[in-house]
Every structure is written in structure tokens, then in C-alpha cells.
MARSEVEX-672204 format. One line per 10 residues: their letters; for each residue x, y, z of N, C-alpha, C. Coordinates in nm, 3 decimals. Layout:
% MARSEVEX-672204
a> X:Y:Z:X:Y:Z:X:Y:Z ~ ...
//
This chain:
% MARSEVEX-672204
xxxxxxxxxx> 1.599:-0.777:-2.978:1.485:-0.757:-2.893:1.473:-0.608:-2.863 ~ 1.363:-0.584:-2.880:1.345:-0.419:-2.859:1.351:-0.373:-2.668 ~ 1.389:-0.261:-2.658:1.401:-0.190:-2.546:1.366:-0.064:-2.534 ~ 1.313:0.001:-2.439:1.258:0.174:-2.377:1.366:0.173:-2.267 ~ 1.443:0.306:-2.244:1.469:0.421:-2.152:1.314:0.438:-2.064 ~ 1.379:0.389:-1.919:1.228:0.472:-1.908:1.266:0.575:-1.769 ~ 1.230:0.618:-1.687:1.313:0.708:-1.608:1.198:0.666:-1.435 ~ 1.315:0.747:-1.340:1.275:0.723:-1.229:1.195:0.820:-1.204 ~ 1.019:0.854:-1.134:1.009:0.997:-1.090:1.096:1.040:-0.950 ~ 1.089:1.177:-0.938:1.131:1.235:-0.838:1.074:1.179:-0.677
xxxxxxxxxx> 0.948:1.154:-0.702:0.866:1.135:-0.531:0.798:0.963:-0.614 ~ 0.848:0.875:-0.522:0.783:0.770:-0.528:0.658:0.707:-0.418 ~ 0.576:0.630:-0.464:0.509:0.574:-0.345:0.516:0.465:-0.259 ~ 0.644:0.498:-0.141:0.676:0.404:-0.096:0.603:0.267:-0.025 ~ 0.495:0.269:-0.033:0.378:0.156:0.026:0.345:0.103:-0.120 ~ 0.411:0.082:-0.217:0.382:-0.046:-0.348:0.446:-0.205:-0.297 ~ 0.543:-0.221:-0.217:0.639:-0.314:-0.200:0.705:-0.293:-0.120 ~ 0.740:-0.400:-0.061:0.870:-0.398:0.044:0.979:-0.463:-0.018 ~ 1.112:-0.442:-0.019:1.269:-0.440:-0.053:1.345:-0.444:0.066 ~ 1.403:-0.469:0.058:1.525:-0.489:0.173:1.616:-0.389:0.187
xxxxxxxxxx> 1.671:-0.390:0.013:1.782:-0.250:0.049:1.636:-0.138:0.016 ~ 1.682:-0.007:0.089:1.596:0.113:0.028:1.637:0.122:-0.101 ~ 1.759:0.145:-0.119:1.831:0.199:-0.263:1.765:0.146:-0.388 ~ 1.730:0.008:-0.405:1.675:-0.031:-0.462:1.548:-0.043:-0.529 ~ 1.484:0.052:-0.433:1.352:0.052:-0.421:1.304:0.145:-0.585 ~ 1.367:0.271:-0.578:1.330:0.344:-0.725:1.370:0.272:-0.882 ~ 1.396:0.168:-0.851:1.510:0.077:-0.990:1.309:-0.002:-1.002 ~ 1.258:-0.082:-0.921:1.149:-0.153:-0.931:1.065:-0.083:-0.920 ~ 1.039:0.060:-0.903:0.912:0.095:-0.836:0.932:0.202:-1.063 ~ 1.038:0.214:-1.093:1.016:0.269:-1.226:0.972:0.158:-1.294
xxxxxxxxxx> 1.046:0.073:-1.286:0.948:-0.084:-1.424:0.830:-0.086:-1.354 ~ 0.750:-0.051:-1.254:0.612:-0.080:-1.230:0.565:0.004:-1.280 ~ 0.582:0.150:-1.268:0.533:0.262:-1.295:0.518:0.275:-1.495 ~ 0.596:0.249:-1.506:0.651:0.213:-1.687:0.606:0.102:-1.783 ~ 0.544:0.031:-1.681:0.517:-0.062:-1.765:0.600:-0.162:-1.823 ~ 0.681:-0.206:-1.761:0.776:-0.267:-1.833:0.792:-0.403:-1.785 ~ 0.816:-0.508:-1.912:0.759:-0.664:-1.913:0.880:-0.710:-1.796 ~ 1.018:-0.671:-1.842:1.082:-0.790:-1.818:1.194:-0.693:-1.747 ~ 1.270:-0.722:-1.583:1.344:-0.629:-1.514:1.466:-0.737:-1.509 ~ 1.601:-0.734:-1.539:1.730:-0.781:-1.517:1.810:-0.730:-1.432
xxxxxxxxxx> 1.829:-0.853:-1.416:1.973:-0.800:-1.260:1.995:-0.883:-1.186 ~ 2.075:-0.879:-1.128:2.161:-0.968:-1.035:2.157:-0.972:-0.903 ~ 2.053:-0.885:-0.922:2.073:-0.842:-0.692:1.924:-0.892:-0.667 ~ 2.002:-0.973:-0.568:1.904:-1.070:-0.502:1.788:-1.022:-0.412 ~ 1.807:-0.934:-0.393:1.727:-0.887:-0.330:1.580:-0.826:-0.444 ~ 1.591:-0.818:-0.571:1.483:-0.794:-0.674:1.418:-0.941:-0.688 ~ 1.506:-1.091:-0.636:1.408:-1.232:-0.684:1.340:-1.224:-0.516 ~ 1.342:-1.161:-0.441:1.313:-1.174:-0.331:1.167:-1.103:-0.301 ~ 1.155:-1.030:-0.410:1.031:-0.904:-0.427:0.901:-0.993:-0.490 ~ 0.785:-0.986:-0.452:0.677:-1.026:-0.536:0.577:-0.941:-0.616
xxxxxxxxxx> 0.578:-0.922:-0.736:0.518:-0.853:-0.796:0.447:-0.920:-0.938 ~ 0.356:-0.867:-0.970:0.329:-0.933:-1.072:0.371:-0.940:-1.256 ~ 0.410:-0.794:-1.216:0.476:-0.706:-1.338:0.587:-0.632:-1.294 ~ 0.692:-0.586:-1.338:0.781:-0.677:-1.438:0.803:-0.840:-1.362 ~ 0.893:-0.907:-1.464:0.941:-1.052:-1.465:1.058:-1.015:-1.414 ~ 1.068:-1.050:-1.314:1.255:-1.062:-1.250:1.304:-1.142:-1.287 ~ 1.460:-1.115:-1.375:1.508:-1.233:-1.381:1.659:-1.208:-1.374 ~ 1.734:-1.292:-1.353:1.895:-1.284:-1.349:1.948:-1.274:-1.537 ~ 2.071:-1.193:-1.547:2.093:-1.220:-1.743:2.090:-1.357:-1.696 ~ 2.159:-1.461:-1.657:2.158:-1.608:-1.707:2.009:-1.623:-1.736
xxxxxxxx> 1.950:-1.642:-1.679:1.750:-1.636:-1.641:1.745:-1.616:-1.797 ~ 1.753:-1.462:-1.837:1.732:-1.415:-1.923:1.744:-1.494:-2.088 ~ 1.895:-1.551:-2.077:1.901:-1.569:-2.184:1.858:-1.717:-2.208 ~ 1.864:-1.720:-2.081:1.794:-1.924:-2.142:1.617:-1.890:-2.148 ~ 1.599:-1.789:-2.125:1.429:-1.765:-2.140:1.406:-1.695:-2.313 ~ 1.521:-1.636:-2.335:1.462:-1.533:-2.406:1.588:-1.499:-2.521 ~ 1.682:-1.559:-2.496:1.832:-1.547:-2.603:1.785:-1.608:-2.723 ~ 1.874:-1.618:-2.742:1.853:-1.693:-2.976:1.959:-1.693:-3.021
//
């Protein structure tokens, strides 16, 4: 399955979403910014986020969605 590097900017716009941890906040606010389909991870606090783009999902999530 193909993948992009994509990077965080320096100044984000913190009024896209609310997150729980701050820290977290530049990890989701780059897959929005980037364009990017599908965001992995484990911290619960990303299935807790509503967005429409990226797809949150846990690797387990992942691979029963999308493994081979």
C-alpha cells in the first residue's frame, strides 16, 4: 500500500477541532492539512475526534479494513 511523509507546519489553526490532549493536536491537524485518507494510532483520544477526513483507525482497525 502506498504512503507520503507529510510534515507538521510551524503555526497551526487551533479552532479546526477540539482534542483533549494539546500534544496531539499537530499529529491530526497535519493529515487534515495534507490530505491524507487514512490516520493510525492507538491513542484514544484521535477515535474521540470527529472529522471527516482522515479515517481514524486503530492498526487492528487497519488491518481487518485494509490488510491482505
Amino acid at each position: 500500500m502506498p504512503y507520503e511523509f507529510v510534515y507538521t507546519p510551524v503555526l497551526t489553526d487551533q479552532e479546526l477541532f477540539s482534542i483533549r490532549d494539546p500534544a496531539d493536536y499537530p499529529v491530526l491537524y497535519s493529515a487534515i492539512v495534507e490530505d491524507v485518507d487514512v490516520l493510525i494510532s492507538g491513542d484514544k483520544d484521535f477515535a474521540e475526534v470527529e472529522v471527516e477526513k482522515p479515517e481514524i483507525v486503530t492498526p487492528s482497525e487497519f488491518m481487518e479494513k485494509y490488510g491482505g
